[in-house]
Backbone as XML, in Angstrom:
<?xml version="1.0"?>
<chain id="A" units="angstrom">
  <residue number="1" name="UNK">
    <atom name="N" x="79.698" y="113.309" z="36.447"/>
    <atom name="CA" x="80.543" y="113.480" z="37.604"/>
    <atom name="C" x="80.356" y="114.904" z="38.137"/>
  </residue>
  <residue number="2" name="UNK">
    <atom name="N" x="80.403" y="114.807" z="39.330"/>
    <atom name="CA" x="80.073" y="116.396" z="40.097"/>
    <atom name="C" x="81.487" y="116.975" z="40.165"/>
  </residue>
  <residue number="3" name="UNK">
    <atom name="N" x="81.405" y="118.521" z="39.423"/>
    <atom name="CA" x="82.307" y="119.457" z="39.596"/>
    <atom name="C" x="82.614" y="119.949" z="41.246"/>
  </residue>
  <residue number="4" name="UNK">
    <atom name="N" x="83.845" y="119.576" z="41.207"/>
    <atom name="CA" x="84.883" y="119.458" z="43.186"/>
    <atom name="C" x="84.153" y="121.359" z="43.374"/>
  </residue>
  <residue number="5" name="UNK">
    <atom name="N" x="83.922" y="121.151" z="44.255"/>
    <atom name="CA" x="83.763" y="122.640" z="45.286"/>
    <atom name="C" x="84.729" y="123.545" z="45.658"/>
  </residue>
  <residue number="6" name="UNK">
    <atom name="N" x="85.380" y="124.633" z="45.166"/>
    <atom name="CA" x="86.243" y="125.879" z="45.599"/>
    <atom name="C" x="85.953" y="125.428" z="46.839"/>
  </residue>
  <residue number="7" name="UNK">
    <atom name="N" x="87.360" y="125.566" z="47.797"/>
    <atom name="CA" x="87.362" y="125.846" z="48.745"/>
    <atom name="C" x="88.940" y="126.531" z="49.095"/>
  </residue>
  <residue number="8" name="UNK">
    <atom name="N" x="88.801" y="127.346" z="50.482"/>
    <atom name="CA" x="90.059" y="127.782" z="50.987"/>
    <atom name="C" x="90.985" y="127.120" z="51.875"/>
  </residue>
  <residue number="9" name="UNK">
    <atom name="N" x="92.033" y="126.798" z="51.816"/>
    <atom name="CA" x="92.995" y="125.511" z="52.541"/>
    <atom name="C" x="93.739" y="125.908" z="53.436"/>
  </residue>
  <residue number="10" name="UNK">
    <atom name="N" x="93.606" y="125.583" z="54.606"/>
    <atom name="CA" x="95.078" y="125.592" z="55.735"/>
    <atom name="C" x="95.510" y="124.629" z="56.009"/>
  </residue>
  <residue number="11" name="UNK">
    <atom name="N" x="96.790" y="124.636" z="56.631"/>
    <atom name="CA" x="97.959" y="123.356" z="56.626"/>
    <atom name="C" x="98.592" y="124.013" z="57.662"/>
  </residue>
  <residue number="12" name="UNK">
    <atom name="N" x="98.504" y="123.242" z="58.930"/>
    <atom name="CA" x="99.393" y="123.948" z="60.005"/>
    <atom name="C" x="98.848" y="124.809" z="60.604"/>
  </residue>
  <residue number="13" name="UNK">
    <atom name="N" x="97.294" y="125.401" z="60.253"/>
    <atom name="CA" x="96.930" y="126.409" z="61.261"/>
    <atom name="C" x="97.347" y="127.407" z="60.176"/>
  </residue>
  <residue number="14" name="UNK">
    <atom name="N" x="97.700" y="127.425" z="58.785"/>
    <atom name="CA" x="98.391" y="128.500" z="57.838"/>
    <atom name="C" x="97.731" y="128.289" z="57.068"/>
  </residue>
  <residue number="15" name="UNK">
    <atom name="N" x="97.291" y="129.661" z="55.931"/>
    <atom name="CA" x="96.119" y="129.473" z="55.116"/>
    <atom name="C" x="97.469" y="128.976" z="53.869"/>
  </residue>
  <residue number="16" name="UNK">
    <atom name="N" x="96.788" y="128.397" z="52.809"/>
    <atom name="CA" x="97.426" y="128.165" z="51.808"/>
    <atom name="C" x="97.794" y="129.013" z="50.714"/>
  </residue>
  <residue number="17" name="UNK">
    <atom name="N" x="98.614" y="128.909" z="50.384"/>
    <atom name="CA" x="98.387" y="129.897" z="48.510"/>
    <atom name="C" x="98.895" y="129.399" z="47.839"/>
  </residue>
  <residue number="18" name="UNK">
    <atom name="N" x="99.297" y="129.260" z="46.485"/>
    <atom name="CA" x="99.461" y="128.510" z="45.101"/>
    <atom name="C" x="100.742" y="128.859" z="45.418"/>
  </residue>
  <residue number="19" name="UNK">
    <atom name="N" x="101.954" y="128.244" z="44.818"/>
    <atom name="CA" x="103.451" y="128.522" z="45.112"/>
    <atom name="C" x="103.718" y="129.359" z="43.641"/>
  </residue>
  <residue number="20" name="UNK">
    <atom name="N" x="102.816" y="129.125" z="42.457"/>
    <atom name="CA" x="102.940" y="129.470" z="41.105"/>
    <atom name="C" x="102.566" y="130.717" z="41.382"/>
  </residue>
  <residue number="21" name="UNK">
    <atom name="N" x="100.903" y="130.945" z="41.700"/>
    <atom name="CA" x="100.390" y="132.180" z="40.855"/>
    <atom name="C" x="99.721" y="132.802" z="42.366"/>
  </residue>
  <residue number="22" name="UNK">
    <atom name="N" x="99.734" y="132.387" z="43.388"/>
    <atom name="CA" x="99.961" y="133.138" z="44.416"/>
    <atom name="C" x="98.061" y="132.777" z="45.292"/>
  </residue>
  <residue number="23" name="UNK">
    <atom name="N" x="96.992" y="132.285" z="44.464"/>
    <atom name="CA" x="95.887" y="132.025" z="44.554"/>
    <atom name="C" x="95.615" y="131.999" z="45.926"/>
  </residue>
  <residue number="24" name="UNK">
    <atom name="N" x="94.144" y="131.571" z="46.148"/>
    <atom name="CA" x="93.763" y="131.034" z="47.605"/>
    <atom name="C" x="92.539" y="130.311" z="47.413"/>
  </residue>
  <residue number="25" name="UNK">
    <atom name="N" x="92.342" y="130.083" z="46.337"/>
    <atom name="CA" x="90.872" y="128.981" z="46.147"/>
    <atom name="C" x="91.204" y="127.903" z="45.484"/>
  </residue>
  <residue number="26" name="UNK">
    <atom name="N" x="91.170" y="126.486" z="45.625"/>
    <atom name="CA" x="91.575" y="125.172" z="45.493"/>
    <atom name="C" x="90.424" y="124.385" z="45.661"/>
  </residue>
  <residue number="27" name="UNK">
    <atom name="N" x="90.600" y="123.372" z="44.678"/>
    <atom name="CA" x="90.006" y="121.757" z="44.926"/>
    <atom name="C" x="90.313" y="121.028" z="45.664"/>
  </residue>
  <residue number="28" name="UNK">
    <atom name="N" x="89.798" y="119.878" z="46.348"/>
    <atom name="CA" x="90.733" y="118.971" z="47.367"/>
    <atom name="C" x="90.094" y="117.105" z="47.173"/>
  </residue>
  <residue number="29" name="UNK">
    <atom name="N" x="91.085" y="116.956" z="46.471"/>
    <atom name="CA" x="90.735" y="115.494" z="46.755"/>
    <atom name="C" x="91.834" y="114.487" z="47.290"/>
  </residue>
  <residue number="30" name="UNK">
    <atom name="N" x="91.253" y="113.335" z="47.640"/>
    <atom name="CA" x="92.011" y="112.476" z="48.169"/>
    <atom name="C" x="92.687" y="111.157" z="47.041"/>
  </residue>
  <residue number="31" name="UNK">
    <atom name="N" x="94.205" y="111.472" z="47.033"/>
    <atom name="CA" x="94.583" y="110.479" z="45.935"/>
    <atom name="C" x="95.535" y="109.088" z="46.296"/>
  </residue>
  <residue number="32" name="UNK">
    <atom name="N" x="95.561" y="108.384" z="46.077"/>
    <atom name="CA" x="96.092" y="106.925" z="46.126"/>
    <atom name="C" x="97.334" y="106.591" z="45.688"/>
  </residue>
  <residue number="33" name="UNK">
    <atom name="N" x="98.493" y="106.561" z="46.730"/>
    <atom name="CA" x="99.959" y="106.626" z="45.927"/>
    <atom name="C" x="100.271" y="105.292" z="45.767"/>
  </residue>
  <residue number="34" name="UNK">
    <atom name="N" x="100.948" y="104.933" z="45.039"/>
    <atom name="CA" x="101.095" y="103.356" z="44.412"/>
    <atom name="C" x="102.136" y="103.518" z="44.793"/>
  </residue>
  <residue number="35" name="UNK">
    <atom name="N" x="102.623" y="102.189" z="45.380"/>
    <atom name="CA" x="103.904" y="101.516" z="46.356"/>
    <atom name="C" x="104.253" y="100.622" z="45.259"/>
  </residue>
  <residue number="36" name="UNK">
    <atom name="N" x="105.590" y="100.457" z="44.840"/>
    <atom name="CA" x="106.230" y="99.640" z="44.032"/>
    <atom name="C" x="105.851" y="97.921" z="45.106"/>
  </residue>
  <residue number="37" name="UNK">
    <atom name="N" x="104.965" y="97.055" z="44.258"/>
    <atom name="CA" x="104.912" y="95.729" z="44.867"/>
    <atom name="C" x="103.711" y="95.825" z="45.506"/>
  </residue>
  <residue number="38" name="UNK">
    <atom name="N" x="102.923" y="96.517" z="46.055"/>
    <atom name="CA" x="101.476" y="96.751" z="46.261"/>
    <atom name="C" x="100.997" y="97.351" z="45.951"/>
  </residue>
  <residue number="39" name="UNK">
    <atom name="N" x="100.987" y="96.967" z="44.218"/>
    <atom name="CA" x="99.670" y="97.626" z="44.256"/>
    <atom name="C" x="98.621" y="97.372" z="43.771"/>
  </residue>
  <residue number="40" name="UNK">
    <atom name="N" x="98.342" y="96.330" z="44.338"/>
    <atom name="CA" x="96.667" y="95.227" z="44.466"/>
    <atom name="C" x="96.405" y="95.008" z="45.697"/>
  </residue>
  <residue number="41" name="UNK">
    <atom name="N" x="97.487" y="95.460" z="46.909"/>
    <atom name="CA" x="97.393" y="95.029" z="48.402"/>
    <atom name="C" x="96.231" y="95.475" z="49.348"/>
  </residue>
  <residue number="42" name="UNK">
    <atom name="N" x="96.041" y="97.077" z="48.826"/>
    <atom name="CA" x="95.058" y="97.762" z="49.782"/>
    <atom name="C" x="96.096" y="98.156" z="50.703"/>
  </residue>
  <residue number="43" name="UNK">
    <atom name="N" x="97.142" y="98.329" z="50.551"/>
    <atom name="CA" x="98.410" y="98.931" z="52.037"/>
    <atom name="C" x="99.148" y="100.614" z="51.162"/>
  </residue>
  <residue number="44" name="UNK">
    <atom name="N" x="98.526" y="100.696" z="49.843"/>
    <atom name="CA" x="99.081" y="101.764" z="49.299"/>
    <atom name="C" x="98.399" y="102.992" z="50.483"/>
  </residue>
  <residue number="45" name="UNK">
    <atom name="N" x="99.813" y="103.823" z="50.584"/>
    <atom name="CA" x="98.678" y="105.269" z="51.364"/>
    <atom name="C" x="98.578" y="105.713" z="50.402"/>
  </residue>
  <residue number="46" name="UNK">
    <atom name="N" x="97.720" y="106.840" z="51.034"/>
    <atom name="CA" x="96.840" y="108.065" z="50.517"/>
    <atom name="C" x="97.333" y="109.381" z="51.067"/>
  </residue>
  <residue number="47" name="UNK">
    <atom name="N" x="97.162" y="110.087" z="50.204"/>
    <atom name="CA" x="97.078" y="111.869" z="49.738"/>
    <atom name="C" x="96.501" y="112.730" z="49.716"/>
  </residue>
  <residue number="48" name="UNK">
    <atom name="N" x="96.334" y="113.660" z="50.481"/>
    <atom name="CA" x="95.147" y="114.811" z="49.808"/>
    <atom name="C" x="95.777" y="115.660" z="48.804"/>
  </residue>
  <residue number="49" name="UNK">
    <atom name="N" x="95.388" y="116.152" z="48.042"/>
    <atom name="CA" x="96.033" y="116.920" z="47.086"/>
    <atom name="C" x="95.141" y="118.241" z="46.793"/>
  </residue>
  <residue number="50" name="UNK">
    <atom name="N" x="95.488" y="119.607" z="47.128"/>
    <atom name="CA" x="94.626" y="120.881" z="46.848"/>
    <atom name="C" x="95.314" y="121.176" z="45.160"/>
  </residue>
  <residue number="51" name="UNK">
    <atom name="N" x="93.960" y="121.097" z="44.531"/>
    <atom name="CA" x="94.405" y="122.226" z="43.056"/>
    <atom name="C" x="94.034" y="123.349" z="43.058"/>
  </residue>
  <residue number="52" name="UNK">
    <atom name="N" x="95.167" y="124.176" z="42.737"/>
    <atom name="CA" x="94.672" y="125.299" z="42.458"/>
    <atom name="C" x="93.640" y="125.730" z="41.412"/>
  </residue>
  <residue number="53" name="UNK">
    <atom name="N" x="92.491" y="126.744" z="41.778"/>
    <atom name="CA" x="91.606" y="126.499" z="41.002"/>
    <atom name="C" x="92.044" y="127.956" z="40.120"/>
  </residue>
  <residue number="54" name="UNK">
    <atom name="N" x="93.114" y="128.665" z="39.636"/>
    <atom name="CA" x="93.514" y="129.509" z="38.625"/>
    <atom name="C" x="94.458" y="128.956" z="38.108"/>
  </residue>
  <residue number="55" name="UNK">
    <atom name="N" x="95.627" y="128.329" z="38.575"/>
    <atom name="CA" x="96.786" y="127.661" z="37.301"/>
    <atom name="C" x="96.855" y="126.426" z="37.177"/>
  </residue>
  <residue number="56" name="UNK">
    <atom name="N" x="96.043" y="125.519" z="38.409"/>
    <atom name="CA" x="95.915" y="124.380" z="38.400"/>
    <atom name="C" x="97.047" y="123.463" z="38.712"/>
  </residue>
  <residue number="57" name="UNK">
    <atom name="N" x="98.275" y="123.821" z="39.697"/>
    <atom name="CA" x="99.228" y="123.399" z="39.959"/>
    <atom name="C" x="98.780" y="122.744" z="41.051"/>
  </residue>
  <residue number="58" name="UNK">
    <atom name="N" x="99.128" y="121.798" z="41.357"/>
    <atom name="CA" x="99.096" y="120.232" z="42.491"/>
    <atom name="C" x="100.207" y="119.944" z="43.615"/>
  </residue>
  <residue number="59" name="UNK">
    <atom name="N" x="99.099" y="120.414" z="44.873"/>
    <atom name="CA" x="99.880" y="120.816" z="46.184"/>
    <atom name="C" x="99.468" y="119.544" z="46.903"/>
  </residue>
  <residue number="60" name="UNK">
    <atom name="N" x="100.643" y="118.752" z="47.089"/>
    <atom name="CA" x="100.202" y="116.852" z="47.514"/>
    <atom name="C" x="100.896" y="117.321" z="48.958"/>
  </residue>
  <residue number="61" name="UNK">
    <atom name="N" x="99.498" y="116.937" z="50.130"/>
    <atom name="CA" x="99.788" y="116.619" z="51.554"/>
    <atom name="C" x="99.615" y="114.909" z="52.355"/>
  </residue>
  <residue number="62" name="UNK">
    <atom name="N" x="100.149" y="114.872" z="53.128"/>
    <atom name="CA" x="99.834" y="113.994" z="54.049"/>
    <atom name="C" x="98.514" y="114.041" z="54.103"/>
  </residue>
  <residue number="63" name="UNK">
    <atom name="N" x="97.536" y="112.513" z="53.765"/>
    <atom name="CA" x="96.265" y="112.612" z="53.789"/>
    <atom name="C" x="95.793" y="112.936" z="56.050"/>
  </residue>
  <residue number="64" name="UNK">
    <atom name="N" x="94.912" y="113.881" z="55.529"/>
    <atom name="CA" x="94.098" y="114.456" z="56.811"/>
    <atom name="C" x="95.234" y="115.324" z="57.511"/>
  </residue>
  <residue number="65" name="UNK">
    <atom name="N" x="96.075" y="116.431" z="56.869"/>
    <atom name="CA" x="96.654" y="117.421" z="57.169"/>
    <atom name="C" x="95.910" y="118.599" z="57.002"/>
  </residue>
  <residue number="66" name="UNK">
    <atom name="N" x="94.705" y="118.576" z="55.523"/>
    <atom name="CA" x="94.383" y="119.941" z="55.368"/>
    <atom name="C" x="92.873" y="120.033" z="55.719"/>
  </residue>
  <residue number="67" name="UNK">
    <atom name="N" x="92.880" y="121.493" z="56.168"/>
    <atom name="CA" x="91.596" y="121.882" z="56.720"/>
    <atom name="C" x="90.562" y="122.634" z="55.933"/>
  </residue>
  <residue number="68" name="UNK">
    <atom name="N" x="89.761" y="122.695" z="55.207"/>
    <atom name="CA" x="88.902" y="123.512" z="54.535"/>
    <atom name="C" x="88.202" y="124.262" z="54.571"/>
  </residue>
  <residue number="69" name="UNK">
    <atom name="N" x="87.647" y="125.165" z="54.125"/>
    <atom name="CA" x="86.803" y="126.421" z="54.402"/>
    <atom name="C" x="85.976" y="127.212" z="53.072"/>
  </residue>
  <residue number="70" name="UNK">
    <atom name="N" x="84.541" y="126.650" z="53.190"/>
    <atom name="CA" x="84.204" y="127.181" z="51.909"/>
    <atom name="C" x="84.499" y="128.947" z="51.008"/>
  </residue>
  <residue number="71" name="UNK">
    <atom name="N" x="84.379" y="129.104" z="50.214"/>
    <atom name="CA" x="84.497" y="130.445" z="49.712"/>
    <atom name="C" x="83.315" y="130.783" z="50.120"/>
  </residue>
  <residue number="72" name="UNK">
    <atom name="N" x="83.407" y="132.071" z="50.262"/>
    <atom name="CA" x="82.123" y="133.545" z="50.683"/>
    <atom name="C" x="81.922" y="133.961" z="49.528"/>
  </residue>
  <residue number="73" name="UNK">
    <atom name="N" x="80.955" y="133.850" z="48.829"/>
    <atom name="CA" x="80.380" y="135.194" z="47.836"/>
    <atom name="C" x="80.336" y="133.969" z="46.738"/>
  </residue>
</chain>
């Protein structure tokens, strides 16, 4: 499996930071919330979720809210 890509996150036009440890470099994937009663339907939504890539705390958005931006250096 391929290791997710550092990247830097905005939400709102606002860059992101870790609410824990204050960071600015995150993972981003898209996750699948299970609906009590569908969930074999294909009607479950979806999530993007940024991890922080120093404490690893899990920042869950409205899927296609966040914007990305690779790291420099």
């Amino acid at each position: 499996m391929a290791r997710p890509t550092p990247v830097h996150v905005e939400v709102a036009g606002r860059a992101l930071r870790c609410l824990v440890c204050d960071a600015d470099v995150f993972t981003v994937r898209t996750i699948t919330l299970i609906t009590s009663g569908l969930a074999n339907t294909g009607f479950n939504k979806q999530a993007d979720v940024a991890t922080c890539g120093t404490c690893g705390h899990l920042h869950q958005f409205v899927a296609g809210a966040l914007v990305t931006r690779p790291v420099q250096g």
